[in-house]
C-alpha positions, -999 to +999 in steps of 0.1 A: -112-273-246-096-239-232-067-223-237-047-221-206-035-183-204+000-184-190+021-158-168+050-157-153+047-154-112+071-127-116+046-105-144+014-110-118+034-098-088+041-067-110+005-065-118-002-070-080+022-043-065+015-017-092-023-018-086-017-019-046+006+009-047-017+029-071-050+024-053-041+018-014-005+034-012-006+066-035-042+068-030-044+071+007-016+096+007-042+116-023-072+110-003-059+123+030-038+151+014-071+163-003-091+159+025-064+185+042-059+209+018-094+214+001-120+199+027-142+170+027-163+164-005-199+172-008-227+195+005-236+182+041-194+183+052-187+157+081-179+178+113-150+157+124-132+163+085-138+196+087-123+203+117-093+183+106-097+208+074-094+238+092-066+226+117-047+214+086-054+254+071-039+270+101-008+255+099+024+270+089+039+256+056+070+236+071+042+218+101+016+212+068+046+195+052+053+172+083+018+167+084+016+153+054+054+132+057+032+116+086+003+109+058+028+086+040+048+070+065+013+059+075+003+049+044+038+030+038+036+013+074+002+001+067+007-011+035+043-022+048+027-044+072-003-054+053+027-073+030+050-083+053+013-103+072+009-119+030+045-127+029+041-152+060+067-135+080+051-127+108+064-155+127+046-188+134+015-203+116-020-186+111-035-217+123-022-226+154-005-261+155-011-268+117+012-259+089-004-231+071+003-202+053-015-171+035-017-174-001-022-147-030-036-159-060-041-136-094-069-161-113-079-159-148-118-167-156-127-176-188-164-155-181-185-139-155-200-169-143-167-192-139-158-163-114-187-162-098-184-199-091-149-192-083-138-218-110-101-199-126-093-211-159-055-199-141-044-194-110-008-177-105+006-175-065+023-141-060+034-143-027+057-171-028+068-166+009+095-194+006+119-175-020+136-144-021+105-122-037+086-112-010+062-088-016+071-061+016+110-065-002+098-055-040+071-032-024+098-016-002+123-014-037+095+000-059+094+029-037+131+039-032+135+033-068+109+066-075+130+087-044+163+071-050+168+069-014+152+043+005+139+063+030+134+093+017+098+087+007+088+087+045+112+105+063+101+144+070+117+170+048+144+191+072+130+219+088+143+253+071+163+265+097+170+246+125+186+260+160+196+232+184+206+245+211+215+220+244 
């Protein structure tokens, strides 16, 4: 008999988001940013990233900085989208004609081998698409709660001195 490990769908979203945001959010924007700033890794450098590299080198501070506010609002729309596609809000059903939805699961394995049959000991949905948690929402929330501003972690820092003239 096994013990049936219980957690709240609210605790596996949390899980969810905070890995997502660590690995594909934050780590796209670290990736890209050190790609930029110190080159592309290794001994035999990729042509294309090292042009990138050098272009990234020759520009002034305030440009490098827009450069990289670009970096983010990439990484944001991406992920952003990648969400809003799990939360089922893209309009209409995935399968044409047929009720249907995307579903994200965080299962629980009691060993190796129950995963590798696919066989969960739990299963927990985290995008319940139907409620008032959706994932792009929290995602979105997450983020303005490190900036305090909801849009600040996207938008491009002002330049330092700006002349408009019309």
């Amino acid at each position: 008999m096994t013990n049936e490990i219980s957690i709240p769908p609210s605790e596996a979203t949390a899980i969810f988001l905070d890995r997502l945001i660590n690995r594909a959010y934050d780590g796209a924007i670290r990736i890209v940013n050190k790609l930029l700033e110190q080159g592309p890794p290794g001994r035999k450098k990729a042509p294309a990233k090292m042009i990138l590299h050098q272009w990234f080198q020759g520009l002034n501070s305030q440009d490098q900085e827009h450069v990289k506010a670009v970096i983010r609002e990439t990484a944001y729309s991406a992920v952003f989208g990648c969400l809003v596609l799990l939360d089922n809000k893209t309009g209409g059903y995935p399968v044409k004609g047929k009720i249907s939805d995307f579903s994200l699961c965080l299962q629980i394995y009691e060993s190796d081998e129950a995963q590798g049959a696919y066989s969960p000991q739990t299963s927990i949905r985290l995008n319940l698409s139907y409620t008032d948690d959706d994932l792009h929402d929290l995602f979105q929330i997450i983020l303005s709660e490190r900036t305090g501003d909801v849009g600040e972690f996207f938008v491009p820092p002002p330049p330092a001195s700006t002349s408009l003239d019309f």
